[in-house]
N, C-alpha and C positions, 0 to 999 in steps of 0.2 A: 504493500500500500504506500502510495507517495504521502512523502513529508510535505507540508505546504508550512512556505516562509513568510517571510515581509514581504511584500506588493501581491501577494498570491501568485508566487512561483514557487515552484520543488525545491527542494534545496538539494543539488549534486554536489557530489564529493568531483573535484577536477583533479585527479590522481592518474598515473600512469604507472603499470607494471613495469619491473625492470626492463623486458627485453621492449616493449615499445618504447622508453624514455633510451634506450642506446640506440634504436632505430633513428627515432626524430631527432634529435641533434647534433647528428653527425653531416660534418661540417659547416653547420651554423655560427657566429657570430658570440663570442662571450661578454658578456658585462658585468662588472662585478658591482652588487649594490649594498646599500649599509642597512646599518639595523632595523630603520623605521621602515622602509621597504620592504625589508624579511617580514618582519611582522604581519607586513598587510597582503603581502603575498598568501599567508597561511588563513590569514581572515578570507580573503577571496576564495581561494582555492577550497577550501572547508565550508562555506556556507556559512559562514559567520556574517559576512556581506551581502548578502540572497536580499533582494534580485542581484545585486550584482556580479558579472561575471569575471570581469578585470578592469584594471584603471581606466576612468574616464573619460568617454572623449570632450568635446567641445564644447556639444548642443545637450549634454548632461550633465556638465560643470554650469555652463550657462542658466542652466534652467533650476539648477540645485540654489546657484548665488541670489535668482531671481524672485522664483515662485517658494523656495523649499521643498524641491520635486525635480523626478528624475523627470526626461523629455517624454516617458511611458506614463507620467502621471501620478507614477507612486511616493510616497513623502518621503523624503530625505534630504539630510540636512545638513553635510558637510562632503566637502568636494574631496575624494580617494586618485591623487595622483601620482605620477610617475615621472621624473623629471628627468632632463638630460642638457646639457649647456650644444649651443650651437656645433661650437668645435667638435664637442664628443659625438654629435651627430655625423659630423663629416668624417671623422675620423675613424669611423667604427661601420662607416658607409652602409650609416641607415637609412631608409627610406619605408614609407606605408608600403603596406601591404609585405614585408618581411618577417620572417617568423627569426627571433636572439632567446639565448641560450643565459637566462639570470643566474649568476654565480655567487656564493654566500660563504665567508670563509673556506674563499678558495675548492669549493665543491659546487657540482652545478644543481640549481635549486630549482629552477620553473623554464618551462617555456612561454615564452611573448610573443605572442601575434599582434602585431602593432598595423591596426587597423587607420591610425590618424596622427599625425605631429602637429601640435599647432601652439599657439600663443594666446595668455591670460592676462589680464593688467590684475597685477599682485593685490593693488593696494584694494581697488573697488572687490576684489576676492573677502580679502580683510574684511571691510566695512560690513558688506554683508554677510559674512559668517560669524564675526565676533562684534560686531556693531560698530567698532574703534581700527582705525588706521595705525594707533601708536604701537611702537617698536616695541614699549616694556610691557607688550601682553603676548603672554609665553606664545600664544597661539600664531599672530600675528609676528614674530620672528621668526619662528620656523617656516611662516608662507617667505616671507622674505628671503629666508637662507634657498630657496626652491631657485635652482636655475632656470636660464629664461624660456626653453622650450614643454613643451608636455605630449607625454606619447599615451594616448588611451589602447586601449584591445585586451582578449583574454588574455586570461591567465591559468596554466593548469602545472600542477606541479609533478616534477618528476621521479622524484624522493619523496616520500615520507619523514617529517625533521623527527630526527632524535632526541626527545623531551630527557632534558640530565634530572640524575636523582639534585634536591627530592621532590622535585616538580610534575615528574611522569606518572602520580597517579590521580594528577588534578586537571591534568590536560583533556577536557570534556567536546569535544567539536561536536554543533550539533546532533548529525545523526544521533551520536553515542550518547549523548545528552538525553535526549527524546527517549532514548532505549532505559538509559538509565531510570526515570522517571517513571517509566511504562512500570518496571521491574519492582518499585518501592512501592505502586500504589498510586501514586499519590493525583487527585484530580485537581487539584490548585498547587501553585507554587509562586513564592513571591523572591524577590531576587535582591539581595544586601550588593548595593556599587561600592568596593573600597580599595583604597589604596594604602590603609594603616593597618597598624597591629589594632585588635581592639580593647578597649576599655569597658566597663563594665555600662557606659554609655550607648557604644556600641552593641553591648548586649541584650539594652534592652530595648534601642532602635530593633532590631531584627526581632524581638521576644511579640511587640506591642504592633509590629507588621502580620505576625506569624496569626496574632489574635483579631485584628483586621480580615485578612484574608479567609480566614476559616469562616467568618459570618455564618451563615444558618446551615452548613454542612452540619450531619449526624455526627457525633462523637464517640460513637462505641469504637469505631477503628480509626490510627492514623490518614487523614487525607490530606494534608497540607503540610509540604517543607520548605524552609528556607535555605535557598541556593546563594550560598559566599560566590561571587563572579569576582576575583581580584583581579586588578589590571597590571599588569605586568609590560613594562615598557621603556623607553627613555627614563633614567633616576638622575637627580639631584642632587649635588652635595647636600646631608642636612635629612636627605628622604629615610624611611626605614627600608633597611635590606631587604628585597622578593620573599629572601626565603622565610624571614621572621614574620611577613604579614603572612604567608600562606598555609607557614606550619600553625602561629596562632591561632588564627580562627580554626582549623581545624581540629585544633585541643580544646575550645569550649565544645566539641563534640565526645571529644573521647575522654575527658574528665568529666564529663557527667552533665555539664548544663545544659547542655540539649544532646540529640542521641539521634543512632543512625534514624529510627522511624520520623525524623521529621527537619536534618540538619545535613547539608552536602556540600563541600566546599568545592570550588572550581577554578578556572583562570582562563583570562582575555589576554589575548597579545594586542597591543593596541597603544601606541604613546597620544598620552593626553593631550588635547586642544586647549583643554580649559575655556570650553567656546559657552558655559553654562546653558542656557534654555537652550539652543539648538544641541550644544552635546545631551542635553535630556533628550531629546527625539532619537540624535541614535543611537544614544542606549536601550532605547523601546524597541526601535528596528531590531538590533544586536542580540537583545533580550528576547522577542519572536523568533529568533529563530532558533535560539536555545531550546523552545517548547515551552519559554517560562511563559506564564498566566498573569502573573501581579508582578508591579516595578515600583519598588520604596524611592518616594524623593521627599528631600529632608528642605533646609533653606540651604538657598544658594545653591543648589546645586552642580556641582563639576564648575564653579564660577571662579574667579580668582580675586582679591582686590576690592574693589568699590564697584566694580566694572556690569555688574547687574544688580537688581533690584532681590530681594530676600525671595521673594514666591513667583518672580516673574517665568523661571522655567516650569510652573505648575501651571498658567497662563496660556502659555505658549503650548503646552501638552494639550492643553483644556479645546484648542482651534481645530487642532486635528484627529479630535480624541476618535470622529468616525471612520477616520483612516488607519486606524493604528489598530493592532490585534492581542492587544496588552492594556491589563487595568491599571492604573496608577493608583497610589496606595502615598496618601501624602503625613507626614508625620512633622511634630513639633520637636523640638529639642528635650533628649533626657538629659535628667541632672539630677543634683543631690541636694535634696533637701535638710539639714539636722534635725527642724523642728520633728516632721513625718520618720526622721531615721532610715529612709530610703532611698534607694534611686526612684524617681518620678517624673511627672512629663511636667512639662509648661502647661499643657489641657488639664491637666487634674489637680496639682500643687497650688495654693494661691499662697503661702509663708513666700511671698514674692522678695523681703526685705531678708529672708534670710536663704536664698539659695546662694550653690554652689556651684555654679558651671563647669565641665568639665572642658579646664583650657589646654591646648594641643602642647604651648609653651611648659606648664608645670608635669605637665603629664609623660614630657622631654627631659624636663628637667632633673627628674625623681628618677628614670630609664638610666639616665647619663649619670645618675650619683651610685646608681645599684646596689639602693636602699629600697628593701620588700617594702611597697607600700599598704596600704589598709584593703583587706578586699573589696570595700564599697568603692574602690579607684580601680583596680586589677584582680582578676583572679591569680591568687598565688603561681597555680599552673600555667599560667599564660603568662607570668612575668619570668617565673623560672627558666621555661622556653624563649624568652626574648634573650635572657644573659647566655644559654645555653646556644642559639645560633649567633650570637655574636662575634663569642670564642670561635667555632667550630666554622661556621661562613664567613663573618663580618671583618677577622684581622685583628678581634677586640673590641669594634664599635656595632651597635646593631643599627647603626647608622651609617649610609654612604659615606664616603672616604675616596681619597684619591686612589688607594692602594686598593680597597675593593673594585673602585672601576677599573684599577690596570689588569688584577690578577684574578677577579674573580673568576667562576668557569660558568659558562655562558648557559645562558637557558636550554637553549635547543642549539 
């Protein structure tokens, strides 16, 4: 039975067996591309991207910058390209309609049918996908660092990438995603977006969605789990280490605060835009075609800065909500109360003079002194595992480090 994705299309796996990936690139053109690339290479190819088949051409970048739509009509909200500078065009004597041979740590990764070359103005790109032309929004330097040509066409890959420990048992592409879910049960599922270790704020973000989503479902058996999606991508000096978000959440599973019947952790390749409301649309997209049902958005979502309004990307969900095949599931801030002696929501708590927010600075802070804090801040188990990959992946820090991005060992 076909999987149906985002825009209502299948969602194919674009994989090639060995002995046809030796046939088709033999003698074709090599190009070697960097990480952000790889990445969206394997979103393509897997169906993470569906509809999408490969980078975009033109009159789908165009129409993506314009309406918020691909030129087929279906919503989408951030332009997936493929860049090349003049010279390397000449040089590599590309033209449309050639099929290049993408190489990734010096192994060949995908092949590219480059159906189109053409040309974008950066800035109007910017404007309309992060709202702002300025340099100091993450998103809007990386369009800028984009050389000046763009080659859209499929994309299918050749290889299968080698997920390294300890990340290979989190690597979920949809098909296996959808399988996954079939096998648990489960007829709802709502989906935690992060890129932190979590706190016990986090815990009960994901606890008080989990309770959300289940609405008038029977209760004698498990039907509703929440799927950890971490994003795995470009880091930061300052970020927490891959492996420390993904082992985390995955230990409020196995210590006991939630549990396989209703808790699944996973992971996106995908480096951030920080384009907020339009990156909430394609996290919906992204999120559809996982199989997921419900998508938690908090304030600000995936925003960076001043740069959007607190609930604007709930707004902006709210426009295309009949396009979209994913329920949004909007939540307030959890925090600590002393009066109540709990973690508590903004919705529920009114001891408004004596909350305690849980700030990202102090909660670095206490990580960085590696003094056990209170469990109303961390679960023990989840902080022990933070100092335990630190040592063991991090060089010492569970924080990015120079020395972690020279030496670490690569995702896939």
């Amino acid at each position: 039975m076909a999987e149906i994705g985002h825009g209502g299309k299948e969602i194919v796996e674009r994989i090639l067996s060995p002995s046809e990936a030796a046939e088709k690139i033999k003698g074709l053109t090599q190009v070697p591309i960097r990480a952000q690339i790889a990445n969206e290479v394997i979103g393509l190819a897997y169906g993470f991207f569906c509809p999408l088949e490969g980078f975009m051409g033109k009159a789908d970048v165009d129409s993506v910058c314009k309406n918020m739509r691909l030129a087929n009509g279906a919503v989408w909200s951030i332009p997936i390209l493929f860049d090349l500078s003049e010279a390397e065009i000449s040089d590599y004597g590309i033209k449309e309609g050639d099929s290049i041979v993408l190489t990734y740590q010096d192994n060949p990764m995908a092949l590219f049918e480059i159906e189109e070359i053409f040309e974008y103005d950066k800035k109007e790109m910017c404007q309309a996908t992060y709202g702002t032309t300025e340099e100091r929004h993450p998103g809007c330097a990386r369009t800028y660092e984009y050389k000046d040509k763009f080659l859209g066409g499929k994309i299918t890959l050749l290889t299968e990438p080698k997920i390294n420990p300890p990340f290979d048992p989190y690597f979920l592409p949809p098909l296996k995603m959808r399988e996954m879910i079939k096998q648990k049960g489960w007829e709802r599922t709502v989906v935690h977006q992060t890129r932190n270790v979590p706190h016990t704020g986090h815990e009960w973000l994901m606890k008080g969605a989990w309770l959300q989503t289940y609405g008038e479902l029977p209760i004698e058996k498990p039907l509703v789990g929440v799927i950890v999606n971490a994003i795995i991508g470009a880091k930061r000096k300052g970020d927490y280490i891959d492996e420390a978000i993904i082992l985390t959440h995955d230990e409020l599973r196995k210590a006991g605060y939630f549990g396989d019947h209703n808790h699944l952790t996973s992971l996106t390749f995908w480096d951030m835009r920080y384009a907020g409301p339009r990156e909430a649309i394609f996290h919906a997209a992204l999120r559809t075609n996982l199989g997921i049902t419900h998508h938690m958005y908090g304030r600000d979502h995936a925003g960076v800065g001043d740069y959007y309004g607190t609930y604007e990307a709930h707004h902006l969900l709210a426009s295309v909500k009949d396009d979209l095949n994913i329920t949004p599931v909007y939540s307030m801030n959890w925090l600590y109360c002393p009066h109540c002696g709990e973690v508590t929501s903004e919705g529920l708590c009114n001891h408004r003079d004596e909350w305690q927010k849980f700030s990202g600075t102090l909660i670095r802070s206490i990580v960085m002194d590696g003094v056990k804090p209170p469990r109303l801040i961390f679960r023990p188990e989840v902080f022990d595992l933070v100092m335990e990959c630190a040592e063991k992946y991090g060089f010492g820090s569970p924080f990015v480090t120079d020395e972690y991005l020279e030496k670490r060992t690569p995702v896939f």
